[in-house]
C-alpha positions as CSV (number, residue, x, y, z in Angstrom):
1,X,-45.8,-24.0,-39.0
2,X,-45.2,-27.2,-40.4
3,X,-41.4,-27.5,-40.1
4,X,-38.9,-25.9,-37.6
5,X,-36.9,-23.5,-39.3
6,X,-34.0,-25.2,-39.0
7,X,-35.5,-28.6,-39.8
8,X,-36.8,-26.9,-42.9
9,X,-33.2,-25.7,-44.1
10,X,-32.2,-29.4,-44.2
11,X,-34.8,-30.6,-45.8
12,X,-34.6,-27.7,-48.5
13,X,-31.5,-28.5,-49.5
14,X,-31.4,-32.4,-50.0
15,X,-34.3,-31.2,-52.2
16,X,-32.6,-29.1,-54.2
17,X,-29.5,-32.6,-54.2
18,X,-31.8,-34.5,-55.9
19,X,-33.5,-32.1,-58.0
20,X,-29.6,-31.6,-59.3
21,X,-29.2,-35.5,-59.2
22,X,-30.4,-38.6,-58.3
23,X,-29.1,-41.6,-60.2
24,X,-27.7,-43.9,-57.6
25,X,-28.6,-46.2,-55.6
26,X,-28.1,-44.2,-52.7
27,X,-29.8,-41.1,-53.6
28,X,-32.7,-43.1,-54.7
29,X,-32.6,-45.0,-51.2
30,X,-32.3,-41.5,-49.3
31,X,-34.8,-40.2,-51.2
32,X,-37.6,-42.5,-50.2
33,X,-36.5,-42.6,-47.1
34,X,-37.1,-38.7,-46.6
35,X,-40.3,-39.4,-48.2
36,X,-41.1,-41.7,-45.9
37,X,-40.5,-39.7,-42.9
38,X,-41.5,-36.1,-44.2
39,X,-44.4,-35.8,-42.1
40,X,-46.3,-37.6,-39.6
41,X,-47.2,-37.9,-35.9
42,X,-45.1,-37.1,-32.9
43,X,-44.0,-38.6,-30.3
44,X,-43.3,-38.6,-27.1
45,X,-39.8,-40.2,-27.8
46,X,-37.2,-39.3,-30.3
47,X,-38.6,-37.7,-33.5
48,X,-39.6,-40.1,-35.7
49,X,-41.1,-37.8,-38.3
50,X,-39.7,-34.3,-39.8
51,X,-43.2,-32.7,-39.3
52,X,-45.2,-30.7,-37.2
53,X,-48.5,-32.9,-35.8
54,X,-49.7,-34.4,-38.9
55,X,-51.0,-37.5,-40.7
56,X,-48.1,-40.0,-42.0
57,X,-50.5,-41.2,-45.1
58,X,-51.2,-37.8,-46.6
59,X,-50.7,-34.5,-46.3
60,X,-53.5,-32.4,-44.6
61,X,-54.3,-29.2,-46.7
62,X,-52.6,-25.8,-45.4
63,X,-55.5,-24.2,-44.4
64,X,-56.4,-26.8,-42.7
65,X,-53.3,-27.7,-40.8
66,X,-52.9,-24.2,-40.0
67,X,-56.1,-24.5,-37.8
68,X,-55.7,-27.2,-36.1
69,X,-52.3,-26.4,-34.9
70,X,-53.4,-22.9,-33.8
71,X,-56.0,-24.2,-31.9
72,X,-54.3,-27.3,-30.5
73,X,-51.7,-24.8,-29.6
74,X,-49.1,-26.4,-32.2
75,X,-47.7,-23.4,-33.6
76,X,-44.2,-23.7,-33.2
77,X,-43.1,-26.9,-34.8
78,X,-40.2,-29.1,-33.0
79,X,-36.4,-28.5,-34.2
80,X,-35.7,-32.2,-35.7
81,X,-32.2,-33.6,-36.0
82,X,-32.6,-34.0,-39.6
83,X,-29.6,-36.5,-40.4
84,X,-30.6,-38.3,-36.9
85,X,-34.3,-38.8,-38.1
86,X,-33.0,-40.3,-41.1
87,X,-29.9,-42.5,-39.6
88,X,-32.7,-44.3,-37.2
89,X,-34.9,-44.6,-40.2
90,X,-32.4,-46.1,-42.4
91,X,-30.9,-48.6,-39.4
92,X,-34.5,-49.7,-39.3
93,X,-35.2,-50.0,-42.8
94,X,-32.1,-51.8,-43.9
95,X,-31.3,-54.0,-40.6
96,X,-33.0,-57.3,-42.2
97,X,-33.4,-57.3,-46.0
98,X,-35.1,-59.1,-47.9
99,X,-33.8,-62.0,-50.6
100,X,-33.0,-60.4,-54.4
101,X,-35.8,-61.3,-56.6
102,X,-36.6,-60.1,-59.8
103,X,-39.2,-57.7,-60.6
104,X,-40.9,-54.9,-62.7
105,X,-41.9,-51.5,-62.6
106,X,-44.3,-50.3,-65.3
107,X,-45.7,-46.4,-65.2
108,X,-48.7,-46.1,-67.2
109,X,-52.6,-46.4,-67.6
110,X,-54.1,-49.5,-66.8
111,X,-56.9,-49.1,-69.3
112,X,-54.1,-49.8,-71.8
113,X,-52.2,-52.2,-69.5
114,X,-51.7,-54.8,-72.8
115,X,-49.8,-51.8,-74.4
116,X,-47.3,-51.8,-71.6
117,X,-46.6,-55.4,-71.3
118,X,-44.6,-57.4,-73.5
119,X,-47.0,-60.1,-75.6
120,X,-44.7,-62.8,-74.4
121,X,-45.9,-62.3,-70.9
122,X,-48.5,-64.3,-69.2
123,X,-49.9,-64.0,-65.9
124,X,-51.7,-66.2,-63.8
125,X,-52.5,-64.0,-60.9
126,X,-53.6,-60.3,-60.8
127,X,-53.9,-58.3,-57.4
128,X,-55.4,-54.8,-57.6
129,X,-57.4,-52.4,-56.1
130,X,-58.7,-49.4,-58.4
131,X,-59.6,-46.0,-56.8
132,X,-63.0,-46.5,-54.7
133,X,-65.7,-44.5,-56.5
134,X,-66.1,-41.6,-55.1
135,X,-61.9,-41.1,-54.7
136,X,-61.3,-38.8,-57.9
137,X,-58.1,-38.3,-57.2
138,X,-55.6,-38.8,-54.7
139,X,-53.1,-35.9,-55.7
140,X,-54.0,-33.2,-53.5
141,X,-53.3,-35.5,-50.5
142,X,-49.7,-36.4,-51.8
143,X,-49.0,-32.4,-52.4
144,X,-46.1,-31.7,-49.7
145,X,-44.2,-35.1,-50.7
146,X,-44.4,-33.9,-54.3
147,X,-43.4,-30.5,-53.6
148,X,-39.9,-32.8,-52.0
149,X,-39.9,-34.2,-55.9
150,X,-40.0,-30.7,-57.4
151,X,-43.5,-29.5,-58.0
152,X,-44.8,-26.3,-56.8
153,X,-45.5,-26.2,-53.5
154,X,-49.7,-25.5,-54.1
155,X,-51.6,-28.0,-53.9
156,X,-52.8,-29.4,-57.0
157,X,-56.3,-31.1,-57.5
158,X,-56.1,-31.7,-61.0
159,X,-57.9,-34.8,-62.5
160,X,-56.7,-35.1,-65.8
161,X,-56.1,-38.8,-66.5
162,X,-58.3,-40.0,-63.5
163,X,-61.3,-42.5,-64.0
164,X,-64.8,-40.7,-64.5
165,X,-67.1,-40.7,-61.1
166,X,-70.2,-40.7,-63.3
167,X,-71.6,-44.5,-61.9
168,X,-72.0,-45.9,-66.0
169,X,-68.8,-44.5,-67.3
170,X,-66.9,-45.2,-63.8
171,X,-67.6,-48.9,-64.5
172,X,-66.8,-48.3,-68.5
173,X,-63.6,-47.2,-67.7
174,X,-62.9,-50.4,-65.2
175,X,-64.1,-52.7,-67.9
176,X,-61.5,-51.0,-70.4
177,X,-58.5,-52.8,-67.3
178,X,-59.8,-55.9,-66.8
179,X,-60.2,-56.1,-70.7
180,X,-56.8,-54.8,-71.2
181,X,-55.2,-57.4,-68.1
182,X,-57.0,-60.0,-69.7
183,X,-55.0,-59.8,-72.9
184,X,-52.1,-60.5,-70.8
185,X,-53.0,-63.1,-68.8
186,X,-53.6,-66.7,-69.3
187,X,-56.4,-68.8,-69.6
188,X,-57.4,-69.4,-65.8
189,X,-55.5,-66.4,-64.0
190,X,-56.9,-65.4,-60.9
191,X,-58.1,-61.9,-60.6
192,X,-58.6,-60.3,-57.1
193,X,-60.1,-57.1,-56.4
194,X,-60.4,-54.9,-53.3
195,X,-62.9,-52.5,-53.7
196,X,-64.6,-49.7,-52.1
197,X,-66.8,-47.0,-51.5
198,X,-67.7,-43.9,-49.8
199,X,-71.0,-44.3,-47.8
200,X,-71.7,-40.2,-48.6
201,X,-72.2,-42.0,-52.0
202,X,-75.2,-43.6,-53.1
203,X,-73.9,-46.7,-54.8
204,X,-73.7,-50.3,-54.9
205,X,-70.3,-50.6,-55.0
206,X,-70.3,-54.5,-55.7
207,X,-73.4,-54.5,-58.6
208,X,-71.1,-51.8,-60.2
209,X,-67.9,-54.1,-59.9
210,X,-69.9,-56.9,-61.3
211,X,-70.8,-54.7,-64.2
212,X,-67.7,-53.7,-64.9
213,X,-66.4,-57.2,-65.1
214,X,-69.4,-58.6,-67.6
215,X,-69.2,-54.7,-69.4
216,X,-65.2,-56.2,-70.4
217,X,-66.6,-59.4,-71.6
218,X,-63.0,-60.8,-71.6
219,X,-64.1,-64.4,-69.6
220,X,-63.9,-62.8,-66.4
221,X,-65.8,-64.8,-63.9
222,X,-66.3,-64.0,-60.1
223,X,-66.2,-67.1,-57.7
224,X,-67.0,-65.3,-54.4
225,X,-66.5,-62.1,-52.3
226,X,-65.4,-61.9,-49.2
227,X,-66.6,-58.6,-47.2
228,X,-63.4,-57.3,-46.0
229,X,-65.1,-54.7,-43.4
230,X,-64.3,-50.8,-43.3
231,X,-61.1,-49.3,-43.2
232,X,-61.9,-47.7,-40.1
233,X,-60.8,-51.5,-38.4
234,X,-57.3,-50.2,-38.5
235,X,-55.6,-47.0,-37.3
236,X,-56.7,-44.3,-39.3
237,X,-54.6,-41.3,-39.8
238,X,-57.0,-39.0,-39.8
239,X,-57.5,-40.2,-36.2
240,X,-54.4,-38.6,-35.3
241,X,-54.9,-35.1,-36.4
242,X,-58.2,-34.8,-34.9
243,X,-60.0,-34.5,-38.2
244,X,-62.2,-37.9,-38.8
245,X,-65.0,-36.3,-39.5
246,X,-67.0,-38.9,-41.5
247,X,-67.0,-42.7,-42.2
248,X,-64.4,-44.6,-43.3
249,X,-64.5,-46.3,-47.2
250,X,-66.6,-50.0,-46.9
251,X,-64.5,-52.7,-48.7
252,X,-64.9,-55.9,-49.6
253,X,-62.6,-58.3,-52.3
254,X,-63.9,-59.8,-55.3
255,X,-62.2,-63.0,-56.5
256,X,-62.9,-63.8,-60.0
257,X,-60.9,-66.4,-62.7
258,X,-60.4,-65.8,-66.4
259,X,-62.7,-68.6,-68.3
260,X,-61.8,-69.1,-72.2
């Protein structure tokens, strides 16, 4: 139910292209591109996404999604112009780009970010925001757009590698990055943090950011925090498939400078 059959067939085998291949620049850019546009909301206009009625952010388990389109009468997915969907996309994407700059892209743990970065580099500014606590992982919402990059196509809520949600060792393991950034900065960086937190959790998310940053004892001092509201302010996807059920994560942003 979640792709036409047709649309499905296309989509199938550009999948199996770049599980063969995809080394250039082009593949790479078609790739995300498809990612991009695998699933989401309909409209009332020409498809903009590949999908049945669903969430653009994340992918809404089967079960699920099976529900709600039975009951919303969704059960036989739109036939999508596959290579038109993607055209558009692309005409869009690439009408204005942006200036060539240079720029990394590092694939690792953060807790050991110090291992990852050369010695010779020193930052001065350091935008993050770690997984709310609460979040354990953020896999099983990505599960169709993986199954695109060649993993099975269950969804998979493993957690190996995540942070602990235990409230001490959730802030231990935090301490471990800003410890590890800290070796990489210089004196005087500026650190800012978004951070959140589920309100089904009994937490206070900003006494257990300030422990973490004192727990690292790497000079990191906060200068202010700025409440930065709940996500709910914006569009949420889960809006659009009729299953907000609960209240959106509160954040706020935590500015903090490295002090020798």
């Amino acid at each position: 139910m979640c792709f036409n059959p047709r649309t499905l067939r296309d989509i199938c085998v550009l999948r199996e292209h770049f599980l063969r291949s995809c080394s250039t620049d082009e593949d790479v850019a078609l790739r995300a591109l498809i990612l991009g546009i695998l699933h989401g909301p309909k409209h009332r206009t020409a498809p903009t996404y590949l999908s049945n009625q669903m969430p653009r952010t994340y992918a809404t388990k089967p079960d699920a999604a099976i529900r709600f389109w039975k009951k919303q009468h969704l059960t036989r997915p739109p036939a999508v112009n596959t290579l038109d969907a993607i055209t558009r996309r692309a005409r869009h994407t690439f009408a204005l780009m942006p200036p060539a700059c240079g720029g990394e892209v590092h694939l690792g743990d953060a807790r050991r970010a110090h291992r990852l970065l050369s010695r010779e580099r020193r930052f001065s500014w350091v935008i993050t925001s770690p997984p709310y606590f609460g979040m354990r992982t953020y896999r099983p919402d990505q599960w169709l757009r993986n199954w695109l990059l060649g993993a099975e196509p269950e969804v998979d809520y493993g957690e190996e590698g995540q942070l602990a949600h235990h409230a001490d060792k959730f802030a231990d393991e935090l301490a471990a990055v800003w410890r590890a950034v800290a070796r990489r900065c210089q004196d005087g960086a500026r650190l800012i943090v978004r951070f959140g937190y589920l309100p089904s959790i009994p937490v206070d998310a900003r006494d257990m950011l300030r422990s973490s940053l004192t727990k690292a004892g790497a000079g990191w001092r906060i200068t202010r925090w700025v409440d930065a509201g709940s996500s709910s302010n914006g569009k949420r996807q889960s809006q659009q498939f009729g299953c907000c059920t609960a209240d959106a994560a509160c954040e706020m942003d935590a500015y903090a400078r490295l002090e020798a």
